[in-house]
C-alpha positions in Angstrom: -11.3 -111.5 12.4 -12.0 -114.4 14.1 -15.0 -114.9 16.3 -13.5 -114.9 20.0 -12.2 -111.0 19.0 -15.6 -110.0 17.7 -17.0 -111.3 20.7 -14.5 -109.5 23.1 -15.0 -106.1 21.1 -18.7 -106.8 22.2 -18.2 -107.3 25.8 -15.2 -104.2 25.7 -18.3 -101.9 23.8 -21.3 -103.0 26.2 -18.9 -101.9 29.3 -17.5 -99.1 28.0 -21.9 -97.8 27.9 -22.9 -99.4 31.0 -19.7 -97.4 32.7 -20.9 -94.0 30.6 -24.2 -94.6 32.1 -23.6 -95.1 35.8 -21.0 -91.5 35.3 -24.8 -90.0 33.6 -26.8 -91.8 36.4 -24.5 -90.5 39.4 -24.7 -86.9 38.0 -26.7 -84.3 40.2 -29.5 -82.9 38.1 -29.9 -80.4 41.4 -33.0 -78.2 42.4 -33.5 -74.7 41.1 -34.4 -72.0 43.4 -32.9 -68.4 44.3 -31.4 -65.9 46.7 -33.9 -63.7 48.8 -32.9 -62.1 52.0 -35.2 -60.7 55.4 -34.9 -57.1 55.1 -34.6 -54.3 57.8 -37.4 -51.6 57.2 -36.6 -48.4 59.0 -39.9 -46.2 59.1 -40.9 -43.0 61.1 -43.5 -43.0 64.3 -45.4 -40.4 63.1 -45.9 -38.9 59.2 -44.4 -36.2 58.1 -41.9 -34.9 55.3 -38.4 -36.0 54.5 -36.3 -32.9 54.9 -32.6 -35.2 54.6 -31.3 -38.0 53.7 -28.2 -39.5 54.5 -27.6 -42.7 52.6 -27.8 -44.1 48.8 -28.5 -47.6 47.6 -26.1 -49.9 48.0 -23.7 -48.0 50.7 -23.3 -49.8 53.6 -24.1 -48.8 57.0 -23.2 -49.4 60.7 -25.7 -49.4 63.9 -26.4 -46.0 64.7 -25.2 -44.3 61.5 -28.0 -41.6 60.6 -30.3 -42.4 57.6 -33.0 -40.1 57.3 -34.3 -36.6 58.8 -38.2 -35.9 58.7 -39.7 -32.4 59.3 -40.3 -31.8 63.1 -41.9 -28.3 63.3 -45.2 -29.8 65.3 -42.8 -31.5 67.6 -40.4 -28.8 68.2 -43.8 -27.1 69.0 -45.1 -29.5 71.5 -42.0 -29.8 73.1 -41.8 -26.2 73.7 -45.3 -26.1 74.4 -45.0 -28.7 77.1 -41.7 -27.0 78.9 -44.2 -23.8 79.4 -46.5 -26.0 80.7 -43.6 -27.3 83.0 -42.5 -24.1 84.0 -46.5 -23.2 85.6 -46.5 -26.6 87.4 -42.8 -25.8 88.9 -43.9 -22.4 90.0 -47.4 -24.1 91.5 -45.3 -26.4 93.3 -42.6 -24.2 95.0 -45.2 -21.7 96.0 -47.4 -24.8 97.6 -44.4 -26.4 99.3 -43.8 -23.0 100.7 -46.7 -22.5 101.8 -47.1 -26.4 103.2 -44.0 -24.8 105.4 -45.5 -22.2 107.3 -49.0 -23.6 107.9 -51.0 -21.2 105.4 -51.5 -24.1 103.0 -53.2 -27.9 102.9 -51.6 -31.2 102.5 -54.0 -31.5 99.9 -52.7 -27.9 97.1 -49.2 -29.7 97.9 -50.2 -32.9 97.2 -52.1 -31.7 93.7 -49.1 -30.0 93.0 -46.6 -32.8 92.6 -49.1 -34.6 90.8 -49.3 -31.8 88.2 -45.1 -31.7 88.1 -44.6 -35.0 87.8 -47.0 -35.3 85.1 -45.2 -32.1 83.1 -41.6 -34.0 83.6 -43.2 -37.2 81.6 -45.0 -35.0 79.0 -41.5 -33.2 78.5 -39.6 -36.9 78.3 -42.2 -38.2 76.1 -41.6 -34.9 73.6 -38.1 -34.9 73.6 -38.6 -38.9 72.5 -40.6 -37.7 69.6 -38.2 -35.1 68.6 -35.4 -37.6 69.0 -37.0 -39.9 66.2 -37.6 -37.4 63.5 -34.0 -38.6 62.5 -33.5 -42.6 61.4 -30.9 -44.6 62.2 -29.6 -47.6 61.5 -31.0 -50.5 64.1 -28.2 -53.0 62.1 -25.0 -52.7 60.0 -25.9 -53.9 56.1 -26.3 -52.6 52.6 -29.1 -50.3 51.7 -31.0 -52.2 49.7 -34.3 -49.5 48.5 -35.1 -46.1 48.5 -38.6 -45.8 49.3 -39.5 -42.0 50.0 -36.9 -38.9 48.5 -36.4 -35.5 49.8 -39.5 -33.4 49.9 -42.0 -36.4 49.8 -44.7 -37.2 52.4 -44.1 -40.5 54.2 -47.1 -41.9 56.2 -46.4 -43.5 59.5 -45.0 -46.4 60.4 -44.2 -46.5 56.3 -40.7 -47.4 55.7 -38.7 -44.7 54.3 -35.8 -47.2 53.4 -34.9 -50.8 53.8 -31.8 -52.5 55.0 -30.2 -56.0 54.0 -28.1 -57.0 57.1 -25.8 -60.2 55.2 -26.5 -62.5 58.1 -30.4 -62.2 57.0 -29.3 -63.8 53.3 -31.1 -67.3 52.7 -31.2 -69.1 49.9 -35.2 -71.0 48.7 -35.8 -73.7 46.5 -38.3 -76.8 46.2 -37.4 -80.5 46.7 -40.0 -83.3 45.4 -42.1 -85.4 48.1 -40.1 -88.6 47.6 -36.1 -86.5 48.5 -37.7 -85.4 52.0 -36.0 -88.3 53.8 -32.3 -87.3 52.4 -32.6 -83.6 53.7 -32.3 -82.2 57.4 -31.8 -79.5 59.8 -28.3 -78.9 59.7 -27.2 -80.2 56.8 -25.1 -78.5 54.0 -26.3 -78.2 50.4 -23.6 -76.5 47.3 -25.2 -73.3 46.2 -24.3 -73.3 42.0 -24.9 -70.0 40.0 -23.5 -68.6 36.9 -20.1 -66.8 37.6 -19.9 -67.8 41.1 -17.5 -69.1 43.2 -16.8 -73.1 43.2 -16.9 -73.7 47.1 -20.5 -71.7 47.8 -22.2 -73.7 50.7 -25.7 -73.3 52.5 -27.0 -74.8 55.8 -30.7 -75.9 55.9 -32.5 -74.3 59.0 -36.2 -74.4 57.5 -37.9 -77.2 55.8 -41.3 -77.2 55.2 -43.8 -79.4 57.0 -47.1 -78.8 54.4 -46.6 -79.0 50.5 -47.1 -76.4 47.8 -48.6 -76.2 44.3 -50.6 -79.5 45.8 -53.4 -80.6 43.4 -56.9 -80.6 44.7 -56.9 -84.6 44.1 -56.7 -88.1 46.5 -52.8 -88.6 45.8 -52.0 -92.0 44.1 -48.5 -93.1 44.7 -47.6 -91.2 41.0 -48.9 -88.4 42.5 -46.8 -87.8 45.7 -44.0 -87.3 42.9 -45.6 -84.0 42.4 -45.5 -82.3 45.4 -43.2 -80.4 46.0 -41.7 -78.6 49.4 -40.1 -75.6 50.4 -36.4 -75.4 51.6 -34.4 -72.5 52.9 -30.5 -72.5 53.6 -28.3 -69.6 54.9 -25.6 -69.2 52.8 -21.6 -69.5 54.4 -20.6 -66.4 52.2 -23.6 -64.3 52.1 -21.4 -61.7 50.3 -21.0 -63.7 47.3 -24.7 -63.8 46.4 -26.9 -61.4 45.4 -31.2 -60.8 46.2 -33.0 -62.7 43.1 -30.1 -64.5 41.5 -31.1 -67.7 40.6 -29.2 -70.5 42.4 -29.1 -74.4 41.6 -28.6 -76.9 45.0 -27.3 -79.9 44.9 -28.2 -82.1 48.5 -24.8 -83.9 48.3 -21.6 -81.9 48.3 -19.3 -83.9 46.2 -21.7 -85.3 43.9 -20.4 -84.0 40.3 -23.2 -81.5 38.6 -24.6 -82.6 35.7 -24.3 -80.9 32.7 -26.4 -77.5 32.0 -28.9 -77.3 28.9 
């Protein structure tokens, strides 16, 4: 073999490496992260036990759709309570507005008397409100996500008996080093990667962080800026294709091939 071939197998061997090298260098290593999602909790006013429910995990609901009954004895019993009371103050009123009529009574019994039915009428309004929210229902449409409290258990108030994932609340988090700041924005779309998902998953970034995390208690060197890291979050373009605590890989640029998984 003569030298000039030798020397052109050389050249052909260092170019085919420095081209496998740039493919390696433009590959994507991507950040890890995962889905999470803002959930809907849907609690009673007032305590008391749950006598129904409507819905399971996972079945997906509309706004208004019934979710849950608690007990209402004592509110049943105010409410009828307060209509007796309403009932005196009606009678009180007619016979002083009678009475305002022909002279025999003051301005003052007639005056005392609307006062008295007026406040009955809220009392009443304000009992048929509690009544009314003995039974839950759904403030959004979504999945039910958790079953908190089961028929016959005591739920405190203002405890959430159940909790709703509506899929526009989806968002996907993950951490991005101090020196890849400058390439992200508000706006801008990241791929979403995860194991049997589908190929064209997309998220919009609407949060980034302004303060880091995991920051060591130290003066940073320029080494150490490399450490921080910053938060992220994305809402995803097909919420339905993800799923609360799957873990999720981003890559900042779109059509930048992913590297290879370890």
């Amino acid at each position: 073999m003569t030298s000039s071939r030798k020397a052109l197998r050389i050249l052909a061997a260092l170019a085919l490496t420095a081209a496998l090298a740039g493919c390696d260098e433009r590959r994507d290593p991507g950040y890890q992260g995962w889905v999470e999602a803002d959930m809907i909790f849907v609690s009673p006013d007032e305590p008391g036990r749950v006598t129904k429910l409507n819905v399971r995990e996972g079945e997906e609901v509309r706004p208004g759709a019934p979710l849950y009954s608690v007990d209402d004895d004592l509110q049943q019993a105010d409410l009828n309570q307060n209509k007796a009371t309403l009932a005196n103050a009606q009678q009180t009123y007619e016979r002083a507005a009678s009475l305002s009529k022909t002279g025999s009574g003051t301005q003052a019994n007639l005056d005392a008397a609307v006062s008295a039915l007026r406040v009955a009428e809220a009392r009443i309004n304000t009992s048929q409100t509690r009544l009314a929210r003995r039974t839950g229902f759904a403030p959004v449409s979504g999945t039910i996500q958790q079953i908190y409290f089961r028929e016959g258990e005591m739920v405190p108030a203002q405890r959430p008996v159940l909790s709703i994932m509506p899929p526009g609340n989806m968002k996907v988090r993950f951490y991005v080093p101090e020196p890849d700041l400058p390439k992200l924005a508000i706006g801008d779309e990241v791929r979403v990667v995860c194991d049997n998902c589908a190929a064209d998953l997309n998220a919009k970034i609407y949060f980034i962080a302004t303060s880091a995390e995991y920051t060591p208690p130290v003066i940073y060197s320029l080494d150490e800026r490399n450490k921080l890291v910053y938060l992220i979050q994305a809402r995803p373009s097909r919420p339905d294709a993800l799923r609360v605590g799957q873990p999720i890989s981003v890559f900042l640029n779109p059509k930048t091939p992913v590297a290879d998984k370890r």
